[in-house]
Residue frames as a rotation matrix with the C-alpha (Angstrom) as fourth column:
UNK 1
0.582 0.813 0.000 0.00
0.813 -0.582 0.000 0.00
0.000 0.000 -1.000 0.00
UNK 2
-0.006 -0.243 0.970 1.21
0.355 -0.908 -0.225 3.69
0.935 0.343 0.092 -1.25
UNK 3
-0.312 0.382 -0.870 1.73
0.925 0.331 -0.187 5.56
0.217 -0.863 -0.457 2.11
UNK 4
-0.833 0.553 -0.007 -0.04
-0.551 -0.828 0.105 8.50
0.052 0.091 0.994 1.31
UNK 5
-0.138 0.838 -0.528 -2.88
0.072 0.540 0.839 5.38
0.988 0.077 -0.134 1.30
UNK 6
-0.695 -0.110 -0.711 -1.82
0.576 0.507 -0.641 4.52
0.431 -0.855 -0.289 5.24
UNK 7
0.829 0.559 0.032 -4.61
0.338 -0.546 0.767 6.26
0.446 -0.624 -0.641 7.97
UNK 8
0.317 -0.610 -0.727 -1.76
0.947 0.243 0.209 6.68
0.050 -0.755 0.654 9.73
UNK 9
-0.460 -0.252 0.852 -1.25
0.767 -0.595 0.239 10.01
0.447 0.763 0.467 7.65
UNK 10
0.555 0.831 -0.031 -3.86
0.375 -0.217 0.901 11.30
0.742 -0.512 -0.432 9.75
UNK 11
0.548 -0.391 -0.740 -1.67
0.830 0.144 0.539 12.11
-0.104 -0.909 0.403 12.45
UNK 12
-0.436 -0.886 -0.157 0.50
0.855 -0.463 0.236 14.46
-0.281 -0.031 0.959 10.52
UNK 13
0.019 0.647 0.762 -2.08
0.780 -0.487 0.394 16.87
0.626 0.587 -0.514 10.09
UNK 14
-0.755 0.102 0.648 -2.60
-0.107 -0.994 0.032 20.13
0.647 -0.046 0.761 11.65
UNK 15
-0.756 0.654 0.029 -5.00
0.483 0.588 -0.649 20.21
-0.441 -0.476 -0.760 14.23
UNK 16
-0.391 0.834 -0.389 -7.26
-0.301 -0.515 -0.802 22.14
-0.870 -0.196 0.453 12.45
UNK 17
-0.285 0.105 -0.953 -7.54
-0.957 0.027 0.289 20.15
0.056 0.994 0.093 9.82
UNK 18
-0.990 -0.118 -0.077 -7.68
-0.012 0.618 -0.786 17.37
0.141 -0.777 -0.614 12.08
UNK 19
-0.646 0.757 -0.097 -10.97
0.055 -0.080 -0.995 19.02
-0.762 -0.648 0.010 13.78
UNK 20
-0.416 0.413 -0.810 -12.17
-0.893 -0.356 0.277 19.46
-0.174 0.839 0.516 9.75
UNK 21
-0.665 -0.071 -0.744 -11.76
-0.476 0.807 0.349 16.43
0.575 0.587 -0.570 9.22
UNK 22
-0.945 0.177 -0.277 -13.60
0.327 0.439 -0.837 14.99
-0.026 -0.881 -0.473 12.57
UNK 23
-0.510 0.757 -0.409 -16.56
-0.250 -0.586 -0.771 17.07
-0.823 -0.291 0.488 12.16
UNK 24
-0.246 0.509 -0.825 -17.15
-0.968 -0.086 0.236 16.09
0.049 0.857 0.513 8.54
UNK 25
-0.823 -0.014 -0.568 -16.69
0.034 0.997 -0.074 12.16
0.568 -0.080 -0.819 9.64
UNK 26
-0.844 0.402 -0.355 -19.07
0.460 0.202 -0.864 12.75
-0.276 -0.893 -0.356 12.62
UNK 27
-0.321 0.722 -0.613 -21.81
-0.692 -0.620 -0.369 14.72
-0.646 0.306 0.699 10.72
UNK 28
-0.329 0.107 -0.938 -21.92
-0.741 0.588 0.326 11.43
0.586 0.802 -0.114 8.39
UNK 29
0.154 0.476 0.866 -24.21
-0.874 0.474 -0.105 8.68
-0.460 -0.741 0.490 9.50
UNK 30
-0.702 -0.627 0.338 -23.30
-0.670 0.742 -0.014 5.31
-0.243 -0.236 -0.941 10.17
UNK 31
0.429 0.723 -0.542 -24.50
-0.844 0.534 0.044 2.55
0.322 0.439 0.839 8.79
UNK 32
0.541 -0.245 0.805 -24.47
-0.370 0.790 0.489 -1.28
-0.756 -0.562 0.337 9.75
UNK 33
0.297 -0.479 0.826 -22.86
0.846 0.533 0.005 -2.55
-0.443 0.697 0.563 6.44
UNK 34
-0.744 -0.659 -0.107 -20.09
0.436 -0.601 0.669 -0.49
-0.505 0.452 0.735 4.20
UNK 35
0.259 0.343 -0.903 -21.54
-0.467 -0.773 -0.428 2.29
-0.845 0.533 -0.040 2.02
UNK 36
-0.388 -0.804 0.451 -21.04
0.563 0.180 0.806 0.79
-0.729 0.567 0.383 -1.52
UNK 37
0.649 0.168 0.742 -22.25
0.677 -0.572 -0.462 3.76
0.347 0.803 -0.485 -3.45
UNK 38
0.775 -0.556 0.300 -19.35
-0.449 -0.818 -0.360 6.25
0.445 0.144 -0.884 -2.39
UNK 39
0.363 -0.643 -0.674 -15.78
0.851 0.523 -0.041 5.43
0.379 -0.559 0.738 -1.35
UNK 40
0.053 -0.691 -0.721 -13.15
0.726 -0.469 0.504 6.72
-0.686 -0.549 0.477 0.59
UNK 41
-0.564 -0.512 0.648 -12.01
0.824 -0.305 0.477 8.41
-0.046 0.803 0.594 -2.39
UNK 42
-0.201 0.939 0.280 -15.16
0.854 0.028 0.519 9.84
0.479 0.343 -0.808 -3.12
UNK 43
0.789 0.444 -0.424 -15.95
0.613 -0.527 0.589 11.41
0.038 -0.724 -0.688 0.32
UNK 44
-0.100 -0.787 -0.609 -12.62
0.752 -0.461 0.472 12.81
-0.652 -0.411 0.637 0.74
UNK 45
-0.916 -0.176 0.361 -13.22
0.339 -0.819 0.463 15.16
0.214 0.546 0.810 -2.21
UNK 46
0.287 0.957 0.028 -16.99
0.579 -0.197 0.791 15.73
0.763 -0.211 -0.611 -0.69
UNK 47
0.086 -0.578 -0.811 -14.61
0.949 -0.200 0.243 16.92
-0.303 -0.791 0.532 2.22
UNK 48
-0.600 -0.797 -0.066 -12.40
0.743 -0.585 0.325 19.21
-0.298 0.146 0.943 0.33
UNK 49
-0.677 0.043 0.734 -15.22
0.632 -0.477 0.611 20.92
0.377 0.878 0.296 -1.56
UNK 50
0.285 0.629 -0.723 -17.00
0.918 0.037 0.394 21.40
0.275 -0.776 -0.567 1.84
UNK 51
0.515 -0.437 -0.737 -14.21
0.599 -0.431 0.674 22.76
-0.613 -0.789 0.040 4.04
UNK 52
-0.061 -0.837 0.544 -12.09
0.934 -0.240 -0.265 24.51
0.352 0.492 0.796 0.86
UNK 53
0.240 0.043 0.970 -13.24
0.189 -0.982 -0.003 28.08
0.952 0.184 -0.243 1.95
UNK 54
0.996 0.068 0.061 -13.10
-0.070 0.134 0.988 27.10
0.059 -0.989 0.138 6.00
UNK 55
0.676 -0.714 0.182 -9.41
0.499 0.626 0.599 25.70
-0.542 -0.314 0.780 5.33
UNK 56
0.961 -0.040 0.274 -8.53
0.197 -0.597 -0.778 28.27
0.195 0.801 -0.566 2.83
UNK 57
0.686 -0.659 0.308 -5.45
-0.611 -0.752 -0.247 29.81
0.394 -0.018 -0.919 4.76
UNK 58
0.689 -0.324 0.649 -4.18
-0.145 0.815 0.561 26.45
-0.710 -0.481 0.514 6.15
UNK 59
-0.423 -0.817 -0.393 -1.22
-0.702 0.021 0.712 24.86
-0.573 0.577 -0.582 4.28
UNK 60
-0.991 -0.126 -0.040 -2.21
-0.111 0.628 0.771 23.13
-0.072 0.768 -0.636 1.26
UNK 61
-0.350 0.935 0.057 -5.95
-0.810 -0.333 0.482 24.13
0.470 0.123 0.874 1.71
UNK 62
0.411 0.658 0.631 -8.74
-0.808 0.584 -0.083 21.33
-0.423 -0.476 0.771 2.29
UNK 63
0.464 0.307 -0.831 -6.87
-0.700 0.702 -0.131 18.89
0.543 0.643 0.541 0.61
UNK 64
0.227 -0.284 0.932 -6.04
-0.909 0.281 0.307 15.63
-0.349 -0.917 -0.194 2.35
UNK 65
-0.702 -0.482 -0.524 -4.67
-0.672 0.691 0.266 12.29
0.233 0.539 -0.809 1.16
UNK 66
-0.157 0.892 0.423 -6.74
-0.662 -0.413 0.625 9.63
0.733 -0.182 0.656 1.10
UNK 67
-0.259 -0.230 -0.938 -4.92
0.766 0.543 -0.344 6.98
0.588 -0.808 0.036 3.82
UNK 68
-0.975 0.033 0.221 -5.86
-0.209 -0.478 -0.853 10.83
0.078 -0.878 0.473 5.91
UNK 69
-0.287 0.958 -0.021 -9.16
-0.780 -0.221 0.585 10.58
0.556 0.185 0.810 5.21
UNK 70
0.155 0.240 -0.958 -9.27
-0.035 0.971 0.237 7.00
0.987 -0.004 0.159 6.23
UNK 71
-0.720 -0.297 -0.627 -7.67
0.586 0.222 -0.779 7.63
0.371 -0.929 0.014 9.50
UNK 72
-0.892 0.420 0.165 -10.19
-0.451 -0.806 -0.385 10.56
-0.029 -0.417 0.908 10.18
UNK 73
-0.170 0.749 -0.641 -12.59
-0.764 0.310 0.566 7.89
0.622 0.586 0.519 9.74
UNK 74
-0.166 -0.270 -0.948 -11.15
0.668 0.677 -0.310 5.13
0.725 -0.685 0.068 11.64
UNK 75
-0.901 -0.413 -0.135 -11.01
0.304 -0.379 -0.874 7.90
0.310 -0.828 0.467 14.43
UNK 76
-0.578 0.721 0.382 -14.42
-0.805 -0.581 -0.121 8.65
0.135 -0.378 0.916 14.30
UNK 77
-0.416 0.425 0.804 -15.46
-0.374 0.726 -0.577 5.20
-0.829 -0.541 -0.143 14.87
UNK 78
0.490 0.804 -0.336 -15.95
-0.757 0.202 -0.621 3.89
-0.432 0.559 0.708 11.24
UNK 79
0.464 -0.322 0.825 -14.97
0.169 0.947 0.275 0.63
-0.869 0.012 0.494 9.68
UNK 80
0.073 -0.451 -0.890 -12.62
-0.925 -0.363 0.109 1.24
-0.372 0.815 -0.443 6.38
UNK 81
0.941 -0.183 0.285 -12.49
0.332 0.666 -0.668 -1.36
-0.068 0.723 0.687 3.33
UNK 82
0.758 -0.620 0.203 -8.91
0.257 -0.002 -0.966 -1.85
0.599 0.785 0.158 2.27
UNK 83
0.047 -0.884 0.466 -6.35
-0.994 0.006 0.112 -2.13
-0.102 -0.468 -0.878 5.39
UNK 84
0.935 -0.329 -0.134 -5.33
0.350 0.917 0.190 -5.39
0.061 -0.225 0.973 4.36
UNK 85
-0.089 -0.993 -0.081 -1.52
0.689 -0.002 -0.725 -6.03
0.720 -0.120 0.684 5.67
UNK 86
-0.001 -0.378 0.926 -2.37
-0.061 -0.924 -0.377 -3.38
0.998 -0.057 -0.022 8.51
UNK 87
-0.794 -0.187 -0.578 -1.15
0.435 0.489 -0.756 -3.95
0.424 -0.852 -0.307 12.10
C-alpha cells in the first residue's frame, strides 16, 4: 500500500484540519454494512469541496490524502475497506 494510502497520515495533520476532518466524519451517518455507493475516495473530495473556503489559509488548503481521510474515519469510529496487511 502507497503511504499516502496509510490512515496513519492522519496524524501528521494540523489540528485544524484534524478538527475538519472529525466534524465532517461525525456529521456522516453510520451505517451497519459499508456504504457501496461512495468510497473513501469519493468522500474525501466531498470533504475538500465542503471545508475549501473554512481551510482556505491552512497549508495546502482542504486537501487531504486519502490513507488521511481513512484515519479521520477510523477515528471517528468507522470501519474502512482496504487495510489489508495493517497492524
Amino acid at each position: 500500500m502507497n503511504q499516502l494510502d496509510q490512515p496513519e497520515e492522519f496524524e501528521k495533520l494540523k489540528q485544524v484540519k484534524k478538527d475538519a476532518l472529525l466534524e465532517f466524519c461525525y456529521s456522516s451517518n453510520k451505517t451497519k454494512t459499508f456504504n457501496t455507493r461512495r468510497t473513501s475516495y469519493g468522500l474525501k473530495h466531498v470533504f475538500e469541496r465542503k471545508y475549501r473556503e473554512a481551510l482556505s489559509g491552512t497549508f495546502e488548503g482542504s486537501y487531504v490524502t486519502n490513507g488521511q481521510f481513512k484515519g479521520a474515519m477510523l477515528e471517528a469510529g468507522f470501519d474502512v475497506k482496504g487495510l489489508r496487511g495493517l497492524a
